[in-house]
C-alpha atoms as an extended CHARMM CRD file, in Angstrom:
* protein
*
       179  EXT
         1         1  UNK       CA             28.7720000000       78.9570000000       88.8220000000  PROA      1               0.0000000000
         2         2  UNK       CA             32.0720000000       77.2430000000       87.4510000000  PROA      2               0.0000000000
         3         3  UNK       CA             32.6460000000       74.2090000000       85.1170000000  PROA      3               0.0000000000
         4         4  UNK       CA             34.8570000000       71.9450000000       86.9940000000  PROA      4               0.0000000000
         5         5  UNK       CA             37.6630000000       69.9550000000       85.0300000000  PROA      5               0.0000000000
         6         6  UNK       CA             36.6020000000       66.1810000000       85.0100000000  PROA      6               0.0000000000
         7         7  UNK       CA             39.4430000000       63.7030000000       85.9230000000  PROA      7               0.0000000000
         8         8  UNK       CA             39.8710000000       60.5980000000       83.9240000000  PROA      8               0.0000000000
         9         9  UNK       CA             40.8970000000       57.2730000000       84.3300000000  PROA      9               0.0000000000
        10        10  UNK       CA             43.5630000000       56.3390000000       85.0160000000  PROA      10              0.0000000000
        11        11  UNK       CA             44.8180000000       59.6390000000       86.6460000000  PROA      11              0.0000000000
        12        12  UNK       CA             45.4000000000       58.0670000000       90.3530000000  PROA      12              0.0000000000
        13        13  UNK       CA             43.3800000000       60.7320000000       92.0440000000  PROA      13              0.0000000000
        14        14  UNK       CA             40.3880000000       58.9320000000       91.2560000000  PROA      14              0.0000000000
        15        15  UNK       CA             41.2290000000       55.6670000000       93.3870000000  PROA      15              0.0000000000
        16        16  UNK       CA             41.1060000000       58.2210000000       96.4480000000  PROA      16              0.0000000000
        17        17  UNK       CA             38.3200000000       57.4400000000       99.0100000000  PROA      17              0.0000000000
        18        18  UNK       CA             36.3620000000       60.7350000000       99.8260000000  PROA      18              0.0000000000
        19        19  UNK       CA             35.9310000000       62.3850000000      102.9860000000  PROA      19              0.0000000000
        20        20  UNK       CA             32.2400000000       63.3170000000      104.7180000000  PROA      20              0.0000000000
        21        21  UNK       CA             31.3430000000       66.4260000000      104.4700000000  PROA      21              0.0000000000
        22        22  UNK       CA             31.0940000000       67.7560000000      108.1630000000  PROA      22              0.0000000000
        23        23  UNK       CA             28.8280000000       70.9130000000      107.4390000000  PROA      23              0.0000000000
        24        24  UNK       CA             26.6280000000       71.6330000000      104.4440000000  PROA      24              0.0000000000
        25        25  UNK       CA             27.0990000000       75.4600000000      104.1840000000  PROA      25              0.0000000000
        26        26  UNK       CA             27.4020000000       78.1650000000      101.3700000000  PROA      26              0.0000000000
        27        27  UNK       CA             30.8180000000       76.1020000000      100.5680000000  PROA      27              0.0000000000
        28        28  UNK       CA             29.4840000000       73.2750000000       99.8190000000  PROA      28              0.0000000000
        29        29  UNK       CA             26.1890000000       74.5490000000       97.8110000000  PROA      29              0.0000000000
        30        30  UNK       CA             27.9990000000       76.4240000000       95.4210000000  PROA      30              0.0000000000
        31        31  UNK       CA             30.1940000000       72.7280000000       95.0520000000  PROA      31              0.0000000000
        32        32  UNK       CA             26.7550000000       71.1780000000       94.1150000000  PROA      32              0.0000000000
        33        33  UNK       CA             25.5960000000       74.2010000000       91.8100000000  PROA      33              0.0000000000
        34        34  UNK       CA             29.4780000000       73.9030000000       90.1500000000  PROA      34              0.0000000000
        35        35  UNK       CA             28.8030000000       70.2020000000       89.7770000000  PROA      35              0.0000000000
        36        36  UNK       CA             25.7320000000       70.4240000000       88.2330000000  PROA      36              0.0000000000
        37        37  UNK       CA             26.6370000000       72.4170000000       85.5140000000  PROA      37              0.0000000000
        38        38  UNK       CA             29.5750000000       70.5220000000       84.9100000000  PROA      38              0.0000000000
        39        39  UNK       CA             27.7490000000       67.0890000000       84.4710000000  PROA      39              0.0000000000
        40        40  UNK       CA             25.2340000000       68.4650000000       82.3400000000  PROA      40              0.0000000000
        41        41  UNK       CA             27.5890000000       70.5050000000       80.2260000000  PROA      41              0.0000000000
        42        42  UNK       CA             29.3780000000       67.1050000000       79.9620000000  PROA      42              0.0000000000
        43        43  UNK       CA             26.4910000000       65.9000000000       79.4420000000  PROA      43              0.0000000000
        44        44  UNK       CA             26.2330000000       63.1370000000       81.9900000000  PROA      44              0.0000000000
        45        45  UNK       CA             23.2720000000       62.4790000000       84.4900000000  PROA      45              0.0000000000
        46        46  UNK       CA             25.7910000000       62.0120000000       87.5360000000  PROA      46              0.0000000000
        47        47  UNK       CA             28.9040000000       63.4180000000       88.6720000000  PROA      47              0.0000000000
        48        48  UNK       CA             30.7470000000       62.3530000000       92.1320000000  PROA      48              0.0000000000
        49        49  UNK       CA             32.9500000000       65.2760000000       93.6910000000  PROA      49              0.0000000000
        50        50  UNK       CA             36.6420000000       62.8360000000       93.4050000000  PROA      50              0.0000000000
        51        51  UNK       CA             35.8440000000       63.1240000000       89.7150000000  PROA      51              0.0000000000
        52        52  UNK       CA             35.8050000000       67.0530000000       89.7260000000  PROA      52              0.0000000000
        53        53  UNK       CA             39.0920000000       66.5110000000       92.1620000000  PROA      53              0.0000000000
        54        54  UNK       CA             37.3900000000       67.6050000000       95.0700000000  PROA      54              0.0000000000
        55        55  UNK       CA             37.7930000000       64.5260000000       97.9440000000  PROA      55              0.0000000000
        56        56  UNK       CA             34.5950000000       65.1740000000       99.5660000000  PROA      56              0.0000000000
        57        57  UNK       CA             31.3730000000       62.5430000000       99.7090000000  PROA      57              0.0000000000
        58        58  UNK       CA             29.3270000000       65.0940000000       97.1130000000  PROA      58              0.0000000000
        59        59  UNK       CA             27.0810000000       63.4410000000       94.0950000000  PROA      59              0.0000000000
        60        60  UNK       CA             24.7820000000       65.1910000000       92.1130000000  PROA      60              0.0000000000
        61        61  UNK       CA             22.3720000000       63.3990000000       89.8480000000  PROA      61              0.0000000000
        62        62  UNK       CA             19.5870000000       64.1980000000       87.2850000000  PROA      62              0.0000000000
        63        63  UNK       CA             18.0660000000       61.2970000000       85.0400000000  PROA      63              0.0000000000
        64        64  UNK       CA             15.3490000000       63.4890000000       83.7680000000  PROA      64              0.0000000000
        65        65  UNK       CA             15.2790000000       63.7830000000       79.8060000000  PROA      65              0.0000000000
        66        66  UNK       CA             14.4100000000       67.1590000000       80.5780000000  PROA      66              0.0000000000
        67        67  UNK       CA             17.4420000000       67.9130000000       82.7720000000  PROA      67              0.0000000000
        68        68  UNK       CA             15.4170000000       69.8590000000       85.2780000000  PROA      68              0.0000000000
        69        69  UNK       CA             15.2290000000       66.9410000000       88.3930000000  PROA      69              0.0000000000
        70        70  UNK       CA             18.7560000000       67.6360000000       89.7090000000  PROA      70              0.0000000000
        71        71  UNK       CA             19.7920000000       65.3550000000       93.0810000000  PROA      71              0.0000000000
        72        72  UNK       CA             21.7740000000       66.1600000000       95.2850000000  PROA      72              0.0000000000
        73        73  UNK       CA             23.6790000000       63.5970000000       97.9680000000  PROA      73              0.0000000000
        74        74  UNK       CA             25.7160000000       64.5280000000      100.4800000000  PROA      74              0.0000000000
        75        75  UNK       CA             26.9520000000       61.7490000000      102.5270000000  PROA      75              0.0000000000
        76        76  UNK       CA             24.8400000000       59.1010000000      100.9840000000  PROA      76              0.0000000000
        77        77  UNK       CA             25.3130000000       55.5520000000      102.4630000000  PROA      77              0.0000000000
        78        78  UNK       CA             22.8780000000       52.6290000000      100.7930000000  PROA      78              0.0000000000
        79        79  UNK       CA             21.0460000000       51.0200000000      103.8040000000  PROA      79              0.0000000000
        80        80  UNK       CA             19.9230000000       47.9530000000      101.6650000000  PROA      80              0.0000000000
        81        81  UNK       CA             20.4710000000       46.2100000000       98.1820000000  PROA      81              0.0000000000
        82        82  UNK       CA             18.0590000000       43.2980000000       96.3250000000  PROA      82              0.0000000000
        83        83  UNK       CA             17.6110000000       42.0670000000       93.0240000000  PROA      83              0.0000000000
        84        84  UNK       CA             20.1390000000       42.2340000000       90.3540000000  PROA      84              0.0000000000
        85        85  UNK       CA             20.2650000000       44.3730000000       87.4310000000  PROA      85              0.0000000000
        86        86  UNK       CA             22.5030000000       44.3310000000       84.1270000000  PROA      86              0.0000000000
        87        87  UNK       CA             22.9410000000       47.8630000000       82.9830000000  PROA      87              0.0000000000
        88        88  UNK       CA             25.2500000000       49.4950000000       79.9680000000  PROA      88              0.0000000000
        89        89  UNK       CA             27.2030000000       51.5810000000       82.0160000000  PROA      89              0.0000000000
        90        90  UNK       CA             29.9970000000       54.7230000000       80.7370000000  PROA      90              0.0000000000
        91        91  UNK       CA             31.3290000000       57.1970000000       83.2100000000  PROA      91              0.0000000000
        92        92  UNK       CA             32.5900000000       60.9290000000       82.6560000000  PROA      92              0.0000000000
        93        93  UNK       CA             35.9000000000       60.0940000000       84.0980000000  PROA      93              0.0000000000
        94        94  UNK       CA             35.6930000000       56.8570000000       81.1010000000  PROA      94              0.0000000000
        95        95  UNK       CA             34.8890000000       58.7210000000       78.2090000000  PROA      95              0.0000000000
        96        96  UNK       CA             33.9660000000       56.8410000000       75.0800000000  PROA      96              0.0000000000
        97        97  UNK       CA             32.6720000000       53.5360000000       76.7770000000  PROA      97              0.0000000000
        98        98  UNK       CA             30.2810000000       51.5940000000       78.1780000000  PROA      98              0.0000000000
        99        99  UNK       CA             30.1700000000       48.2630000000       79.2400000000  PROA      99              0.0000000000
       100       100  UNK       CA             27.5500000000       46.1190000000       80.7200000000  PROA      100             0.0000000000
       101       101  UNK       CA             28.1170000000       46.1250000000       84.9680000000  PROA      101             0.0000000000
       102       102  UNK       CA             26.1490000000       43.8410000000       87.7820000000  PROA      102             0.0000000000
       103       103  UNK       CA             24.3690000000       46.1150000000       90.5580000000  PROA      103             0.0000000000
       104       104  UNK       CA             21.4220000000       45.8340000000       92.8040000000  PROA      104             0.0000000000
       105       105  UNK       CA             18.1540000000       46.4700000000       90.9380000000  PROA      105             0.0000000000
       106       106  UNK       CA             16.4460000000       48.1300000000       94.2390000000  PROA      106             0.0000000000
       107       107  UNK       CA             18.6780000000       50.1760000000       96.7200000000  PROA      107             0.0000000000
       108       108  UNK       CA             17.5980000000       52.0740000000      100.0800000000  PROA      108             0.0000000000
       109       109  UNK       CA             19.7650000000       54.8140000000      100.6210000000  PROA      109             0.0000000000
       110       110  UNK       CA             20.0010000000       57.7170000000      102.7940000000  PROA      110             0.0000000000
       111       111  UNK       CA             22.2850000000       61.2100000000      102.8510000000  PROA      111             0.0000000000
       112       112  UNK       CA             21.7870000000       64.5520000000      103.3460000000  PROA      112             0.0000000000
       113       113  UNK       CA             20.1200000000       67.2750000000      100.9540000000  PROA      113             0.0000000000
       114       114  UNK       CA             21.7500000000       70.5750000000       99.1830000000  PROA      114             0.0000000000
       115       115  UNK       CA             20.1250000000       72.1590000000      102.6970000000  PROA      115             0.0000000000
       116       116  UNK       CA             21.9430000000       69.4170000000      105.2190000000  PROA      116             0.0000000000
       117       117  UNK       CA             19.0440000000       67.9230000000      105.5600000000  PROA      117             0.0000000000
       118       118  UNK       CA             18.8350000000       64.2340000000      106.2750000000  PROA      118             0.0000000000
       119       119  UNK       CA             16.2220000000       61.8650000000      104.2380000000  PROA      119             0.0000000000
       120       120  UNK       CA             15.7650000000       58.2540000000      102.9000000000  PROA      120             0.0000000000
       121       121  UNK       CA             15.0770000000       57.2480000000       99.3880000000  PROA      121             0.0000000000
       122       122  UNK       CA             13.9530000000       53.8970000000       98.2820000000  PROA      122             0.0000000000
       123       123  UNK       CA             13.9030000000       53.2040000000       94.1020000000  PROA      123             0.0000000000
       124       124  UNK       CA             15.1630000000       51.2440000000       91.6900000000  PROA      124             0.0000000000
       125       125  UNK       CA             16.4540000000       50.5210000000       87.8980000000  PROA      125             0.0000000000
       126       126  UNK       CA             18.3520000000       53.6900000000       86.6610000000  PROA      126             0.0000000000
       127       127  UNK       CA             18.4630000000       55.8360000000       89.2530000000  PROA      127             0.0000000000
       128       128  UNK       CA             19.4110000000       52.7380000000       91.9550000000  PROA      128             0.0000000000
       129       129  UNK       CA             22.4490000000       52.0430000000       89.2540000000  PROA      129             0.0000000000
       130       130  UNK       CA             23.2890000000       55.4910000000       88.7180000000  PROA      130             0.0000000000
       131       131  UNK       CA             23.2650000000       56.2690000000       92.6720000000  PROA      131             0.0000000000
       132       132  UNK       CA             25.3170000000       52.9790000000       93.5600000000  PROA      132             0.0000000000
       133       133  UNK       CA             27.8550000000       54.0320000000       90.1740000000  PROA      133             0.0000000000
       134       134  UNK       CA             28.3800000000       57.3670000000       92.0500000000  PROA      134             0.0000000000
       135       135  UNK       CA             29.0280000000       55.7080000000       95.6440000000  PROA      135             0.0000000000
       136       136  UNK       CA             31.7050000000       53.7280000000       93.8640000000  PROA      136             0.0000000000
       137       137  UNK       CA             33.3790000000       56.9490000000       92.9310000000  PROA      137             0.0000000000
       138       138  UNK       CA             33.2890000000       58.4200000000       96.7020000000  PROA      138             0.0000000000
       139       139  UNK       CA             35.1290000000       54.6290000000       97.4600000000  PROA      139             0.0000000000
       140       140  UNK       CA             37.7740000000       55.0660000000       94.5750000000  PROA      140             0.0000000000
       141       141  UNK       CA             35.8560000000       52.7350000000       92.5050000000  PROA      141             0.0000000000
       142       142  UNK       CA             34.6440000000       52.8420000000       89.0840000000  PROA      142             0.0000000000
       143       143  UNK       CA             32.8820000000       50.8750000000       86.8020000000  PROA      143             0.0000000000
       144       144  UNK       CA             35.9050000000       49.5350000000       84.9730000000  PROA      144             0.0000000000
       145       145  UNK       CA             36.3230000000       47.7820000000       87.9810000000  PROA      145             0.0000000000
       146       146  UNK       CA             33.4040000000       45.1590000000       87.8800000000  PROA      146             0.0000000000
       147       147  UNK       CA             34.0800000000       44.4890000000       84.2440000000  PROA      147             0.0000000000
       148       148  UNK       CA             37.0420000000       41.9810000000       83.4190000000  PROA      148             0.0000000000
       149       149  UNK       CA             40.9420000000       43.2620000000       83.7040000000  PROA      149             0.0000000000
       150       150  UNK       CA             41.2550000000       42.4900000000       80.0830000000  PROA      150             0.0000000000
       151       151  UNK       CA             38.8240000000       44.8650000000       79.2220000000  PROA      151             0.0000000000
       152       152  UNK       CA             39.7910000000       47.1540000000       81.6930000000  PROA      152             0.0000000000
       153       153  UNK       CA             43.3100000000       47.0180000000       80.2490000000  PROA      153             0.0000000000
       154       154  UNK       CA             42.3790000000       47.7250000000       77.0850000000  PROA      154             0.0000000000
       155       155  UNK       CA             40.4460000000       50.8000000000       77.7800000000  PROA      155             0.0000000000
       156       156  UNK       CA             43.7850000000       52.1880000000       80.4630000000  PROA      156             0.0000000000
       157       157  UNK       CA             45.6220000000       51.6770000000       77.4110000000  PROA      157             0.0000000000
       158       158  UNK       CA             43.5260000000       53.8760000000       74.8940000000  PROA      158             0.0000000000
       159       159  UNK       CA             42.8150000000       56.6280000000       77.0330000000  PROA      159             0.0000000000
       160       160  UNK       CA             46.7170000000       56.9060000000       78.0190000000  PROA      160             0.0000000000
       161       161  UNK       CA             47.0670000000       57.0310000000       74.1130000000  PROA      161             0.0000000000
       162       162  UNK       CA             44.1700000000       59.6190000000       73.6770000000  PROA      162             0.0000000000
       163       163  UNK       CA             45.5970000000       61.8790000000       76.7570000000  PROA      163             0.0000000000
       164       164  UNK       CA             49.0370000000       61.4260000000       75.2640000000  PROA      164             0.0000000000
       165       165  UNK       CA             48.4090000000       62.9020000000       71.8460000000  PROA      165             0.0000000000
       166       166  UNK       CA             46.1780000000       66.0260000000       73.4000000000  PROA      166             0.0000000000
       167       167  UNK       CA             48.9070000000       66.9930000000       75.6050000000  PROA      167             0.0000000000
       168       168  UNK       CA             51.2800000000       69.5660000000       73.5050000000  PROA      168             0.0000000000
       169       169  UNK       CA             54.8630000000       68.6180000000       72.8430000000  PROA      169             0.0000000000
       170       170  UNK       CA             57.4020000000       70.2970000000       74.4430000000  PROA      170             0.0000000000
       171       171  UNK       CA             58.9240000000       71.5310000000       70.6450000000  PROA      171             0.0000000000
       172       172  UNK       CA             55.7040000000       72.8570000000       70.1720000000  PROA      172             0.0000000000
       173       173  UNK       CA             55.9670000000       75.9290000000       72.4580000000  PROA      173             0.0000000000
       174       174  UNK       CA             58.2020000000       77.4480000000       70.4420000000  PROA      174             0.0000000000
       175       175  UNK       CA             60.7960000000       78.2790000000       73.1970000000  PROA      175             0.0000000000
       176       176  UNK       CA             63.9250000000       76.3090000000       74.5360000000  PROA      176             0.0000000000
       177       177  UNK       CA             63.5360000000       74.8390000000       77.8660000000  PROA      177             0.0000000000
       178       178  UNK       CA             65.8250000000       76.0560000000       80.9460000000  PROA      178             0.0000000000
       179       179  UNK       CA             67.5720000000       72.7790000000       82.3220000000  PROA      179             0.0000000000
């Protein structure tokens, strides 16, 4: 298994819509398996495969406080939404927030398993938010967008600051640079 780089906002590879995964084979398993250990090394309890830079419709998701209920989606589409829920949401591809987001309280969904096979899951509260948080992802959506553009501008702005100071200088290598 590999820990996957995590892309984050507002890198523009992140608005991409994924594509469906057209066979679930060894391929894609070890994707899941590299996934999961990068969302719990994060630690998150879900990771969608745009934000691991990998344009496929792949989520993975474990709410457990044990960390040993991992979920795997491929292809999931929700069938129905009701109810309303308020949730403090942050994202691995948003670190440092959270902000309170708007979803469905009760979701049907259905998608393929880590085997390619298909099933149906009805539930609700976290794991209905966390599932329709990762469907955003595999639409180029994230949560910044259902909170205001204010806000949303605010937190662009800091994390261009934060990735700004990370990044080494170009004096700092030491060597001239060949024009």
């Amino acid at each position: 298994m590999a820990k996957l780089e995590i892309l984050t906002f507002p890198d523009a590879r992140l608005r991409r819509s994924a594509e469906p995964v057209e066979k679930v084979d060894d391929k894609t398993r070890q994707l899941v398996d590299d996934m999961l250990e990068t969302m719990y090394a994060a630690p998150g309890i879900g990771l969608a495969a745009i934000q691991v830079n990998v344009p496929k419709r792949v989520v993975v998701i474990d709410i457990s406080d044990e960390k040993n209920a991992p979920l795997c989606l491929i292809n999931p589409e929700i069938l129905e939404r009701s109810g309303e829920e308020q949730m403090d949401e942050g994202c691995l591809s948003v670190p440092g927030f959270y902000e309170t987001v708007t979803r469905a309280d009760r979701i049907r969904m259905r998608a393929l398993d880590r085997n390619g096979e298909p099933f149906e899951l009805d539930t609700d509260g976290l794991l209905a938010v966390c599932i329709q948080h990762e469907i955003d992802h595999l639409d180029g959506r994230l949560f910044v967008d259902h909170i205001s553009a204010l806000k949303r501008q605010r937190i662009r702005k800091k994390l261009e600051k934060d990735q700004r100071q990370a990044a080494p200088s170009s004096t700092d290598s030491g060597r001239r640079r060949a024009i």
